[in-house]
C-alpha positions as CSV (number, residue, x, y, z in Angstrom):
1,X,-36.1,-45.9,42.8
2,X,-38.3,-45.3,40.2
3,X,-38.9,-42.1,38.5
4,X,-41.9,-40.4,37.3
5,X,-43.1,-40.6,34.1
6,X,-41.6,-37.1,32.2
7,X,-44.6,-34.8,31.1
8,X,-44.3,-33.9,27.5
9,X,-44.9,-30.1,28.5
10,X,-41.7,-29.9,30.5
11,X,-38.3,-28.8,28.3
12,X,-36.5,-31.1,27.4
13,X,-33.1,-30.7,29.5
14,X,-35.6,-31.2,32.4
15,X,-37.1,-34.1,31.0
16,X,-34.3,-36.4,32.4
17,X,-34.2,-35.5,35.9
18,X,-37.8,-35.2,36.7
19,X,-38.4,-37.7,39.5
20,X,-34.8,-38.1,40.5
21,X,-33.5,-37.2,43.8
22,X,-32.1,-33.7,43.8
23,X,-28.7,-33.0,44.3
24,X,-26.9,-30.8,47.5
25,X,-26.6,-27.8,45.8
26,X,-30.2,-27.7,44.6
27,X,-31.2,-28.5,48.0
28,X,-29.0,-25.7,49.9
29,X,-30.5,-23.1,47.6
30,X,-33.6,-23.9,48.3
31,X,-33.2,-24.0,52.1
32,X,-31.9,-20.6,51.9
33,X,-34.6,-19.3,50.3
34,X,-37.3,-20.8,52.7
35,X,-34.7,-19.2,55.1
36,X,-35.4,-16.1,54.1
37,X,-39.0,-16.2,54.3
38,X,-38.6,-17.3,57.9
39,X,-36.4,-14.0,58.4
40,X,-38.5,-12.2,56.5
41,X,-41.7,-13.6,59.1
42,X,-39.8,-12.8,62.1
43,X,-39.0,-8.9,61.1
44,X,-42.7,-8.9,60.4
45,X,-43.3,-10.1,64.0
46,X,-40.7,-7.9,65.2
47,X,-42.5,-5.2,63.4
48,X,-45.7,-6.3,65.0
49,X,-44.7,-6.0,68.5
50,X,-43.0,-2.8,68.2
51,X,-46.0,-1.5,66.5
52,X,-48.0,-2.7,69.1
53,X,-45.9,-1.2,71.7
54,X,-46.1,2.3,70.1
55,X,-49.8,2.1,69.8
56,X,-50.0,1.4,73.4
57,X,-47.8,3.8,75.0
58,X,-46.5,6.3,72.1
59,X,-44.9,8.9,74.5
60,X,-42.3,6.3,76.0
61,X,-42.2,4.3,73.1
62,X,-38.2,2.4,72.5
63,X,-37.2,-0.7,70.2
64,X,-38.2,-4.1,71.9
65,X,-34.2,-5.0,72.5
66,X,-35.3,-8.1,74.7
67,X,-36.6,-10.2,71.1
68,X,-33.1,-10.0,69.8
69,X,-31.8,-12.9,72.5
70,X,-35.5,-15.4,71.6
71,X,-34.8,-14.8,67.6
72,X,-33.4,-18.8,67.8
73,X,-36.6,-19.8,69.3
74,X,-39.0,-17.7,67.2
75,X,-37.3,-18.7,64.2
76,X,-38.4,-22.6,66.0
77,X,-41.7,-22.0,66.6
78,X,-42.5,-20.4,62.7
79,X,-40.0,-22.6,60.7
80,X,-41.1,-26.1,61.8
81,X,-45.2,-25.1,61.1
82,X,-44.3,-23.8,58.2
83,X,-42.2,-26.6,57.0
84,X,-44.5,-29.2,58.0
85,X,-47.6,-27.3,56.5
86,X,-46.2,-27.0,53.3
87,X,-44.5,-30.6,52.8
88,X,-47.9,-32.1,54.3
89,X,-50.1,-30.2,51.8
90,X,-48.0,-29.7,48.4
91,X,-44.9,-31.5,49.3
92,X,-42.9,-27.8,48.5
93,X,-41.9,-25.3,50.6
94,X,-41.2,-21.6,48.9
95,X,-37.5,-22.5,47.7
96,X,-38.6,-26.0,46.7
97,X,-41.6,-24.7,44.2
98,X,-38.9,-22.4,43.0
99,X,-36.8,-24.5,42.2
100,X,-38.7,-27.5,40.9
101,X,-38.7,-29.6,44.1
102,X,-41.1,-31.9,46.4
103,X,-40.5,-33.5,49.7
104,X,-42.3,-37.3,48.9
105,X,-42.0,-40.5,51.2
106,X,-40.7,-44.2,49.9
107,X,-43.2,-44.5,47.4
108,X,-43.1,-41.1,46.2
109,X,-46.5,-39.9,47.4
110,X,-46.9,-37.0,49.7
111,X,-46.4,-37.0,53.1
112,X,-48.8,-37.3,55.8
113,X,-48.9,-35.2,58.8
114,X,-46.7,-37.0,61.4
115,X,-44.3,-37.7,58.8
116,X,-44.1,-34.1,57.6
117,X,-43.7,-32.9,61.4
118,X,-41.3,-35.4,62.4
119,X,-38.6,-34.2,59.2
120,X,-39.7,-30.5,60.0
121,X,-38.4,-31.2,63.3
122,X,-35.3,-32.9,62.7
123,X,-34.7,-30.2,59.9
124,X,-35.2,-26.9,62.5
125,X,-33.1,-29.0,65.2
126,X,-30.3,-30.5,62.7
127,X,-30.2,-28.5,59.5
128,X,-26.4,-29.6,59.7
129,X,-28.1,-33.2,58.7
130,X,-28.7,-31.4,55.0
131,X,-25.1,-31.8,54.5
132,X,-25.3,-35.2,54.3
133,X,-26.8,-35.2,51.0
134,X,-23.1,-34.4,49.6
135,X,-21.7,-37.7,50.4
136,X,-24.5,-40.1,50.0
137,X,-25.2,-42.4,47.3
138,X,-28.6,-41.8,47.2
139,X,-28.9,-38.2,48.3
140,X,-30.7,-38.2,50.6
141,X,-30.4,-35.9,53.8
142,X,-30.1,-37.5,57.5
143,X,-33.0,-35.9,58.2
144,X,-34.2,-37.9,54.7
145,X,-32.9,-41.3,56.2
146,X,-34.7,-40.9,59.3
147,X,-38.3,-39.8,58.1
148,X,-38.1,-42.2,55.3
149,X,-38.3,-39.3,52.5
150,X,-37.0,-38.0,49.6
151,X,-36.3,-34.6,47.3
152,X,-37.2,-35.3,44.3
153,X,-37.1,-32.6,41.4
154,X,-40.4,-32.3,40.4
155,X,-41.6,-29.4,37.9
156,X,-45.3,-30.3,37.6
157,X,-48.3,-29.3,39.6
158,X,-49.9,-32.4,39.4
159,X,-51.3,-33.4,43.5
160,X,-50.8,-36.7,44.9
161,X,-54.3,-37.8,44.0
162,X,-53.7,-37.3,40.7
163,X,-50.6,-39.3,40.6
Protein backbone atom coordinates (compact mmCIF):
# COMPACT_ATOMS: atom_id res chain seq x y z
CA UNK A 1 0.00 0.00 0.00
CA UNK A 2 1.41 3.17 -0.46
CA UNK A 3 0.95 6.19 1.56
CA UNK A 4 0.52 9.77 0.74
CA UNK A 5 3.05 12.02 0.69
CA UNK A 6 2.73 13.93 4.47
CA UNK A 7 1.94 17.75 4.01
CA UNK A 8 4.28 19.84 5.81
CA UNK A 9 1.26 21.88 7.31
CA UNK A 10 -0.09 18.83 9.21
CA UNK A 11 1.39 18.35 13.09
CA UNK A 12 3.71 16.34 13.40
CA UNK A 13 2.19 13.26 15.38
CA UNK A 14 -0.21 13.16 12.38
CA UNK A 15 2.44 13.28 9.96
CA UNK A 16 3.06 9.47 10.27
CA UNK A 17 -0.30 8.05 9.72
CA UNK A 18 -1.56 10.19 7.00
CA UNK A 19 -2.37 7.78 4.22
CA UNK A 20 -2.53 4.68 6.32
CA UNK A 21 -5.58 2.69 6.81
CA UNK A 22 -7.44 3.66 9.88
CA UNK A 23 -7.88 1.59 12.70
CA UNK A 24 -11.41 0.00 14.30
CA UNK A 25 -11.79 2.35 16.83
CA UNK A 26 -11.33 5.43 14.63
CA UNK A 27 -13.74 3.95 12.28
CA UNK A 28 -16.63 3.04 14.94
CA UNK A 29 -16.48 6.64 16.17
CA UNK A 30 -16.93 7.94 13.15
CA UNK A 31 -19.89 5.72 12.19
CA UNK A 32 -21.55 6.82 15.25
CA UNK A 33 -21.36 10.13 14.54
CA UNK A 34 -22.72 9.94 10.83
CA UNK A 35 -25.27 7.79 12.93
CA UNK A 36 -26.32 10.52 14.59
CA UNK A 37 -26.89 12.73 11.79
CA UNK A 38 -29.14 10.02 10.30
CA UNK A 39 -31.16 10.14 13.72
CA UNK A 40 -30.94 13.58 13.81
CA UNK A 41 -32.60 13.56 9.85
CA UNK A 42 -35.27 11.26 10.74
CA UNK A 43 -36.62 13.43 13.95
CA UNK A 44 -36.56 16.17 11.42
CA UNK A 45 -38.72 14.04 9.13
CA UNK A 46 -40.75 12.99 11.95
CA UNK A 47 -41.04 16.56 12.78
CA UNK A 48 -42.07 17.35 9.26
CA UNK A 49 -44.93 15.05 9.06
CA UNK A 50 -46.36 15.81 12.33
CA UNK A 51 -46.18 19.40 11.42
CA UNK A 52 -47.72 18.71 8.41
CA UNK A 53 -50.50 16.90 9.97
CA UNK A 54 -51.24 19.77 12.37
CA UNK A 55 -51.38 22.25 9.66
CA UNK A 56 -53.86 20.17 7.96
CA UNK A 57 -56.25 19.25 10.51
CA UNK A 58 -55.28 21.24 13.91
CA UNK A 59 -58.45 20.48 15.86
CA UNK A 60 -57.84 16.58 15.76
CA UNK A 61 -54.34 16.84 15.57
CA UNK A 62 -52.30 13.43 17.56
CA UNK A 63 -48.47 12.17 17.26
CA UNK A 64 -48.03 10.14 13.95
CA UNK A 65 -47.47 6.66 16.18
CA UNK A 66 -47.54 4.51 12.85
CA UNK A 67 -43.60 6.02 11.84
CA UNK A 68 -42.29 4.47 14.92
CA UNK A 69 -42.61 0.70 13.32
CA UNK A 70 -40.83 2.17 9.41
CA UNK A 71 -37.91 4.03 11.54
CA UNK A 72 -35.57 0.79 10.12
CA UNK A 73 -36.57 1.60 6.71
CA UNK A 74 -36.43 5.43 6.81
CA UNK A 75 -33.21 5.17 8.44
CA UNK A 76 -32.49 2.88 4.80
CA UNK A 77 -33.70 5.05 2.44
CA UNK A 78 -31.60 8.46 4.07
CA UNK A 79 -28.44 6.62 5.24
CA UNK A 80 -27.44 4.85 2.01
CA UNK A 81 -27.92 8.36 -0.23
CA UNK A 82 -26.27 10.00 2.09
CA UNK A 83 -23.42 7.70 2.44
CA UNK A 84 -22.95 7.26 -1.18
CA UNK A 85 -23.22 11.10 -1.80
CA UNK A 86 -20.64 11.92 0.36
CA UNK A 87 -17.99 9.11 -0.31
CA UNK A 88 -18.70 9.71 -4.19
CA UNK A 89 -18.11 13.49 -3.97
CA UNK A 90 -15.39 14.10 -1.03
CA UNK A 91 -14.65 10.59 -0.06
CA UNK A 92 -15.91 11.78 3.88
CA UNK A 93 -18.95 11.47 5.39
CA UNK A 94 -19.70 13.89 8.65
CA UNK A 95 -17.72 11.57 11.23
CA UNK A 96 -15.07 10.85 8.66
CA UNK A 97 -14.11 14.82 8.01
CA UNK A 98 -14.18 14.96 11.76
CA UNK A 99 -12.01 12.77 12.33
CA UNK A 100 -9.50 13.05 9.55
CA UNK A 101 -10.81 10.16 7.32
CA UNK A 102 -11.61 9.34 3.45
CA UNK A 103 -13.34 6.40 1.86
CA UNK A 104 -10.66 5.86 -1.39
CA UNK A 105 -10.58 2.73 -3.84
CA UNK A 106 -7.28 0.42 -4.63
CA UNK A 107 -5.41 3.18 -5.89
CA UNK A 108 -6.33 5.64 -3.42
CA UNK A 109 -8.44 7.91 -5.57
CA UNK A 110 -12.08 8.64 -4.87
CA UNK A 111 -14.68 6.62 -5.66
CA UNK A 112 -17.01 6.66 -8.47
CA UNK A 113 -20.65 6.39 -8.18
CA UNK A 114 -21.38 2.62 -8.49
CA UNK A 115 -18.65 1.91 -6.25
CA UNK A 116 -19.75 4.45 -3.59
CA UNK A 117 -23.43 2.92 -3.78
CA UNK A 118 -22.50 -0.53 -3.77
CA UNK A 119 -20.30 0.02 -0.09
CA UNK A 120 -23.25 2.32 1.04
CA UNK A 121 -25.32 -0.53 0.53
CA UNK A 122 -23.47 -3.20 2.02
CA UNK A 123 -22.71 -0.78 4.93
CA UNK A 124 -26.74 0.12 5.67
CA UNK A 125 -27.49 -3.78 5.12
CA UNK A 126 -24.25 -5.20 7.14
CA UNK A 127 -22.83 -2.58 9.42
CA UNK A 128 -21.88 -5.73 11.54
CA UNK A 129 -19.22 -6.15 8.46
CA UNK A 130 -17.36 -2.88 10.24
CA UNK A 131 -16.24 -5.25 12.82
CA UNK A 132 -14.13 -6.87 10.69
CA UNK A 133 -11.69 -4.25 10.61
CA UNK A 134 -10.58 -5.51 14.31
CA UNK A 135 -9.12 -8.74 13.18
CA UNK A 136 -7.75 -8.02 9.76
CA UNK A 137 -4.32 -7.46 8.81
CA UNK A 138 -5.03 -4.83 6.65
CA UNK A 139 -8.07 -3.19 8.22
CA UNK A 140 -10.11 -3.14 6.15
CA UNK A 141 -13.97 -3.64 6.66
CA UNK A 142 -15.94 -6.62 4.82
CA UNK A 143 -17.85 -4.19 3.33
CA UNK A 144 -14.02 -2.71 2.38
CA UNK A 145 -13.10 -6.24 0.86
CA UNK A 146 -15.96 -6.42 -1.16
CA UNK A 147 -16.16 -2.80 -2.87
CA UNK A 148 -12.44 -2.87 -3.25
CA UNK A 149 -11.87 0.29 -0.77
CA UNK A 150 -10.17 1.57 1.85
CA UNK A 151 -10.23 4.17 5.13
CA UNK A 152 -7.58 5.94 5.01
CA UNK A 153 -6.76 8.83 7.63
CA UNK A 154 -6.55 11.64 5.62
CA UNK A 155 -6.30 15.38 7.20
CA UNK A 156 -6.03 17.44 4.03
CA UNK A 157 -8.57 19.02 1.77
CA UNK A 158 -6.85 18.39 -1.20
CA UNK A 159 -9.74 16.67 -4.08
CA UNK A 160 -8.82 13.81 -6.13
CA UNK A 161 -7.89 15.94 -9.09
CA UNK A 162 -5.43 17.52 -7.29
CA UNK A 163 -3.85 14.38 -6.15
Amino acid sequence: MTHTTPSSGLPAPAREYQGRRAGVVTRLAAGFIDLLVVLVVIAAVYAGIAASSFLINPTSFHWPESLGRSVPLIGFVILTPYLTFCWWTTGRTYGNALLGLRVVDSRQRKLHLVRALFRALLCALFPIGLLWVAISRTNRSIQDLLAHTSVIYDWTRKTDTER
